[in-house]
C-alpha positions in Angstrom: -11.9 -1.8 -28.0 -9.3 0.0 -25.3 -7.7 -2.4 -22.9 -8.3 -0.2 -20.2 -11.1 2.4 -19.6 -12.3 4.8 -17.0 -16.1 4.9 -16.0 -16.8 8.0 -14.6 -19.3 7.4 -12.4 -20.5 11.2 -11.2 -19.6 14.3 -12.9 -16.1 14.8 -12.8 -14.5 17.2 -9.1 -12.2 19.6 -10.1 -10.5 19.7 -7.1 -7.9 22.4 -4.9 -5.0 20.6 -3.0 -6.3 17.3 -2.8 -4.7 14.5 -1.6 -5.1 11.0 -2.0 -4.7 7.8 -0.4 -3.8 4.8 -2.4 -3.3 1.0 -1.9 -4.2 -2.6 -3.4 -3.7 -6.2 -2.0 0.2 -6.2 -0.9 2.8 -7.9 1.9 0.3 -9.2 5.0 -2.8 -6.9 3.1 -1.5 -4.1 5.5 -2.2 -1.2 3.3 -5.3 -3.1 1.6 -6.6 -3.4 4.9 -5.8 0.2 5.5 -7.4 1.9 3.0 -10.9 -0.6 3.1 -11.1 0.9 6.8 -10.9 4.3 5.8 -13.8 3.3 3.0 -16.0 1.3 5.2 -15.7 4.5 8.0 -15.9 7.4 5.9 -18.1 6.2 3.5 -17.0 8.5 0.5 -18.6 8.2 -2.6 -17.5 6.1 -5.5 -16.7 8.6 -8.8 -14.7 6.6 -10.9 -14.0 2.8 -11.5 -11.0 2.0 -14.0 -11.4 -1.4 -15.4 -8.7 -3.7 -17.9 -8.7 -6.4 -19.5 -5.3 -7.8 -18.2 -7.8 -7.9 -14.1 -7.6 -11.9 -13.6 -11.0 -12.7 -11.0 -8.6 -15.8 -10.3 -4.8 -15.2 -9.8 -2.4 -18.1 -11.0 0.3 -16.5 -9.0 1.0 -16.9 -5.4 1.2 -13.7 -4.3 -0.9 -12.1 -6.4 1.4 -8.5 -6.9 4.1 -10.8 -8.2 2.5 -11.2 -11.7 4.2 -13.8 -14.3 3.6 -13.2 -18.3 3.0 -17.1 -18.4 0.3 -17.3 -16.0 -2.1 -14.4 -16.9 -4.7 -15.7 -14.1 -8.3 -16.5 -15.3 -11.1 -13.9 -16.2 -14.7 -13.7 -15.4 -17.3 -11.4 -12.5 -17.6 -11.9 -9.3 -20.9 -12.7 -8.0 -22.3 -11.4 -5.0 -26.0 -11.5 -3.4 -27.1 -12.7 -6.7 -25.6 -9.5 -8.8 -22.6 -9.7 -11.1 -19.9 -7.4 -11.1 -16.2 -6.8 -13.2 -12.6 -6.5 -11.6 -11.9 -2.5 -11.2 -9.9 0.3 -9.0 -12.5 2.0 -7.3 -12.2 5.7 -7.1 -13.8 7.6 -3.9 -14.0 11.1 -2.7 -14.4 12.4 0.4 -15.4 15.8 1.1 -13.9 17.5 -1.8 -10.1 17.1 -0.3 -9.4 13.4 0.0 -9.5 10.9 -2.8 -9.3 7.2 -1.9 -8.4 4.4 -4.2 -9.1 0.6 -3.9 -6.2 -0.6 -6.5 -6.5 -4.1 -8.6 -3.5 -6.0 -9.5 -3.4 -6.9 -13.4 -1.3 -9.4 -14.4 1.8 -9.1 -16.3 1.1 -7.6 -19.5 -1.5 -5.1 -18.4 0.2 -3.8 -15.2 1.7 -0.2 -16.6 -1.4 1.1 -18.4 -3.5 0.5 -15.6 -1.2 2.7 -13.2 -1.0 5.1 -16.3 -4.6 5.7 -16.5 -5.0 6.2 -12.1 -2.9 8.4 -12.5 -3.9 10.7 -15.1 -7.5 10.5 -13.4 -6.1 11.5 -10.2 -4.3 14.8 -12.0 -7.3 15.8 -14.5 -9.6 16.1 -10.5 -7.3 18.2 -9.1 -4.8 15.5 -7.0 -1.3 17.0 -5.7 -0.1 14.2 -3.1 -0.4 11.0 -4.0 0.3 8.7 -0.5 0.8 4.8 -1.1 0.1 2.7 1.7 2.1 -0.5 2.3 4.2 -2.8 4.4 7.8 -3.4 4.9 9.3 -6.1 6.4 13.4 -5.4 7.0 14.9 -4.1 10.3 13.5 -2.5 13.5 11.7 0.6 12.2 8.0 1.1 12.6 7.4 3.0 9.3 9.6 3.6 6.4 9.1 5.9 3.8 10.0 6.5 -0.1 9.0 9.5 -2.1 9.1 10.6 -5.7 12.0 13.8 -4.7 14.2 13.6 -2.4 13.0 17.2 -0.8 9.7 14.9 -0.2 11.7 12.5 1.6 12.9 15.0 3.8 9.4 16.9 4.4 7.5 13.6 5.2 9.9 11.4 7.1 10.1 14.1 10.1 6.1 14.5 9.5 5.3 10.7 9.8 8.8 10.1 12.1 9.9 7.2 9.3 13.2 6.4 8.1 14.1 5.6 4.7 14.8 1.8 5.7 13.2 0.0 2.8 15.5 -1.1 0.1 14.0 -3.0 -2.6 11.2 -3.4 -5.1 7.8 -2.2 -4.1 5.7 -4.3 -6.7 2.4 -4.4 -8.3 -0.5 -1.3 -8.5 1.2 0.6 -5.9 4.5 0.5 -7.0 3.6 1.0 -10.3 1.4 4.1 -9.9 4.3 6.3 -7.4 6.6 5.5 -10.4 4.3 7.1 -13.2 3.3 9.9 -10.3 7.2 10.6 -10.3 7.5 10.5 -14.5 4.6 12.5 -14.6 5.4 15.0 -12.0 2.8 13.9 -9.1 4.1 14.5 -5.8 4.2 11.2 -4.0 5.5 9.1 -0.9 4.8 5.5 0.2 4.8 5.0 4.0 5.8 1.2 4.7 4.4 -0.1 8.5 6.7 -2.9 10.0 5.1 -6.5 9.4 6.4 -10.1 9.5 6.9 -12.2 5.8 5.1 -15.2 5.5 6.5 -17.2 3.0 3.7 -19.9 2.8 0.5 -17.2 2.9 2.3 -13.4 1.7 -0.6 -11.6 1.8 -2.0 -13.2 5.2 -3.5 -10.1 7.2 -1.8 -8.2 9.8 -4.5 -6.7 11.4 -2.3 -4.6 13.9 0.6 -3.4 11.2 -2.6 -2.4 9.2 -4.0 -0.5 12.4 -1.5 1.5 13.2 -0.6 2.7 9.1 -3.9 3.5 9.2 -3.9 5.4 12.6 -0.8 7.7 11.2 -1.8 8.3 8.2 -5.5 9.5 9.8 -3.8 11.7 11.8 -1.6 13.1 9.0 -5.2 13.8 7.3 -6.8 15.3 10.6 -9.7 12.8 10.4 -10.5 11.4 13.8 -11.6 7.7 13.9 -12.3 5.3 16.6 -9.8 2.6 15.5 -11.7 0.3 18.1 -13.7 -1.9 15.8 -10.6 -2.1 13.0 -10.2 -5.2 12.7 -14.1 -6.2 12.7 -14.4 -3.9 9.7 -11.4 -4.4 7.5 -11.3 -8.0 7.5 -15.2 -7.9 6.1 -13.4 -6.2 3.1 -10.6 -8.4 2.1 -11.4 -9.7 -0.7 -10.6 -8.9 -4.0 
């Protein structure tokens, strides 16, 4: 039995310049909060789930991108209004140019293959930008941004007016899939929104950092939204 899997859900797009927008449970949930808003608003459909074995349904690690091989969490379903349901990434399109993805965290050992097979789902549709969403929490700057080339860097730090002002690691399913973009030859970028660390509670939402990611990156997209009700709707969705 494979240790991670695709379900393809819908026959598979084969898409032209597609884009898509990526995050998972991270610093203050500002890109996870991000990219449920943009599901709960535009209500693309669900083509593809990815599941793995190494998906805990209970983390053992506090915060739960900062995986340890001893503690491997503990495995089950989730149950919701009486129905069961496995850990996955969820894989959405949305209009036949913009593919959204819900990312998991796997613990230690299952981590790589995970991003491995995203991303070779995202190429086989037809993806050529891959844009992580995320949080930084150093210096004065409202968005920072990384990117697999440097020419990227160039390009999409005078589009989204970010600096590169993040120096460190950028951990778990997002990190993890803009690094196999890079080996794999995926054009990608990260765009980091300014936050506050909480040491005792690191994934405690930020409602406004999340807000304003996901205003700037909706612009980037040319989708209009009415950012009003933002907070109502992404915290109904962040659980994982």
């Amino acid at each position: 039995m494979p240790t991670c899997w695709v379900q393809e859900l819908s026959r598979k797009p084969k898409l032209e310049h597609a884009k898509a927008i990526l995050a998972s449970p991270g610093l203050r949930s500002v890109g996870w909060l991000a990219i449920n808003y943009f599901v709960e608003k535009l209500k693309p459909t669900l083509i593809a789930k990815i599941y793995s074995t190494s998906f805990p349904v209970i983390y053992e690690t506090i915060p739960s991108y900062s995986t340890h091989p001893a503690m491997r969490g503990r495995g089950g379903v989730f149950i919701d209004s009486g129905t069961s349901s496995e850990p996955s990434v969820e894989i959405y399109l949305h209009e036949d140019s913009l593919v959204l993805v819900k990312g998991y965290q796997a613990n230690f050992y299952g981590q790589r293959e995970v991003a491995e097979k995203t991303i070779e789902f995202l190429r086989e549709i037809g993806v050529k930008l891959l844009i992580g969403l995320a949080a930084h929490a150093t210096g004065e700057e409202e968005f920072c941004l990384a990117a697999t080339k440097p020419e990227l860097v160039k390009e999409y730090c005078e589009v989204f007016q970010a600096k590169t002002c993040y120096v460190g690691p950028l951990l778990g399913f997002t990190g993890l899939t803009l690094g196999e973009a890079a080996i794999c030859g995926l054009d990608g970028i990260c765009v980091f929104a300014k936050t506050m660390a909480n040491p005792d509670f690191p994934e405690q939402p930020d409602y406004e950092a999340a807000k304003k990611l996901a205003n700037i990156i909706a612009n980037f997209l040319g989708i209009k939204l009415d950012l009003s009700d933002f907070e109502k709707i992404a915290s109904s969705k962040t659980s994982f």
